[in-house]
VMD Tcl script that draws the C-alpha trace (Angstrom):
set ca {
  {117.60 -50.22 18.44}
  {118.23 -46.78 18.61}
  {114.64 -46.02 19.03}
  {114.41 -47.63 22.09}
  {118.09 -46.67 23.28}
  {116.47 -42.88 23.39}
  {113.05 -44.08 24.78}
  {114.91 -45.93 27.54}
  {116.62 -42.51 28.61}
  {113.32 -40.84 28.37}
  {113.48 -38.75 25.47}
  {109.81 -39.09 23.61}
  {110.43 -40.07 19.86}
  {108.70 -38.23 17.16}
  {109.49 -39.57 13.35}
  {108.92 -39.10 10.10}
  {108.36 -42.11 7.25}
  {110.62 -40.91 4.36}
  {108.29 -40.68 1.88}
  {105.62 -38.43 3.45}
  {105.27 -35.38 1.31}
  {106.65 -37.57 -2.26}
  {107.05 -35.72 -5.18}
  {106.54 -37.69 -8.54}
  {110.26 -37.72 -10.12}
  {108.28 -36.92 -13.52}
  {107.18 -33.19 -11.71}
  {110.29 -32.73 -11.03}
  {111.92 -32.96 -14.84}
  {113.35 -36.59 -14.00}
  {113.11 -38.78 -17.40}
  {111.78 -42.37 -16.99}
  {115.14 -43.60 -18.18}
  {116.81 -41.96 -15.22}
  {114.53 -43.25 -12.65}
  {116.20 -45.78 -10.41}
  {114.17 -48.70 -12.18}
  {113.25 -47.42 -15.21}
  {110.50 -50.26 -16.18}
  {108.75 -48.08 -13.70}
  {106.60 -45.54 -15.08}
  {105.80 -44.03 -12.00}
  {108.63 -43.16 -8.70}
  {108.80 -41.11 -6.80}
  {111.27 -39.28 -4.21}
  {111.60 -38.40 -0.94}
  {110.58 -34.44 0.46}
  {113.01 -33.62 3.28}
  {111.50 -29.84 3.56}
  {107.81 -31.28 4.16}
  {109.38 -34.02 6.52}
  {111.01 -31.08 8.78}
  {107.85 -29.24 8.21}
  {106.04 -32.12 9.71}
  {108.37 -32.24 12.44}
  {108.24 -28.54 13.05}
  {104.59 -29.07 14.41}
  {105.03 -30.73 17.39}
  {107.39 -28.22 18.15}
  {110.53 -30.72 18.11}
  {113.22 -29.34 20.17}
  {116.14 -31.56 18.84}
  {116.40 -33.94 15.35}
  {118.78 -36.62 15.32}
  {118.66 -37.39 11.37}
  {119.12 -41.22 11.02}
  {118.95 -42.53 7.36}
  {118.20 -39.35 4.96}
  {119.69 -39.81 1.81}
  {122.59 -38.09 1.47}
  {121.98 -34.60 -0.03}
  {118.32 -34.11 1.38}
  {119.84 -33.60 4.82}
  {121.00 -29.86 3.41}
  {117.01 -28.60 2.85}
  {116.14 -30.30 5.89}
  {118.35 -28.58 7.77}
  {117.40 -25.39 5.94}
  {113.75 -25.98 6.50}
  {113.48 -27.09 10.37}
  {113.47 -25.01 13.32}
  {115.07 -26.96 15.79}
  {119.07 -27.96 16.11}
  {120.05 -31.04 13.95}
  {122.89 -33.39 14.09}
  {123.58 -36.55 11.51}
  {123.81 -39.67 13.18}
  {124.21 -41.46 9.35}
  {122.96 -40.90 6.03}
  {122.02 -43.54 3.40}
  {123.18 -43.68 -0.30}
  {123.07 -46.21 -3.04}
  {126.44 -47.82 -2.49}
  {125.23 -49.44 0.54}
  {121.72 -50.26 -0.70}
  {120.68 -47.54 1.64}
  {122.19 -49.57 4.49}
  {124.15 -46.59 5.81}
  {125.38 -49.04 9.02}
  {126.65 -51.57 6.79}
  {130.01 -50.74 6.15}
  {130.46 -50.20 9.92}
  {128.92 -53.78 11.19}
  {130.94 -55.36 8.37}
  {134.26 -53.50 8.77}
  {135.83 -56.28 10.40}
  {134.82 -58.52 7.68}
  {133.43 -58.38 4.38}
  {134.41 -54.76 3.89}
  {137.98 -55.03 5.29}
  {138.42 -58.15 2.08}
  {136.67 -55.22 -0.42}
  {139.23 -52.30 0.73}
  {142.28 -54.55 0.08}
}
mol new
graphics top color blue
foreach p $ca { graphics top sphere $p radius 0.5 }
foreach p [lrange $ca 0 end-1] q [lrange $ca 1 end] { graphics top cylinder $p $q radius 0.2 }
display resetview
């Protein structure tokens, strides 16, 4: 939706898949018991400086960050060359649904807050 919200204004739309640039957890001194399933021998997790790398390239001249996990927006930020602003961030509360509590705050989240 929002894709097309910035396409329809006629901004051209240059992305990113999140796990362009993954870095085995294992390289990275993560344990197999803290892995996010650990029956998995092998994960691995996103690279936020080679995605703003990547970005860099086509010489981006504005990022609106839509669904990094929150903490990798900070070397992102670090890393890119263009001006940045968060439009939302995903974490494991909301099964990386970062919208969710938002579309449901009128419902199933206003009955978990009380």
């Amino acid at each position: 939706m929002f894709l097309s919200v910035l396409e329809n204004r006629g901004f051209e739309v240059v992305s990113v898949c999140c796990k362009c640039g993954m870095v085995a957890e294992g390289e990275l001194g993560i344990e197999q018991k803290e892995h996010i399933r650990p029956e998995n021998e092998f994960e691995t997790m996103c690279h936020p400086i080679a995605q703003a790398q990547i970005l860099d390239d086509p010489h981006t001249d504005f990022y609106v960050l839509l669904c990094l996990c929150v903490g990798h927006d900070s070397p992102f930020l670090r890393h890119s060359d263009a001006l940045c602003t968060v439009l939302a961030a995903k974490d494991r509360l909301l099964a990386h649904n970062p919208l969710a509590a938002h579309h449901l705050s009128k419902s199933y989240c206003r009955r978990v807050r009380m």
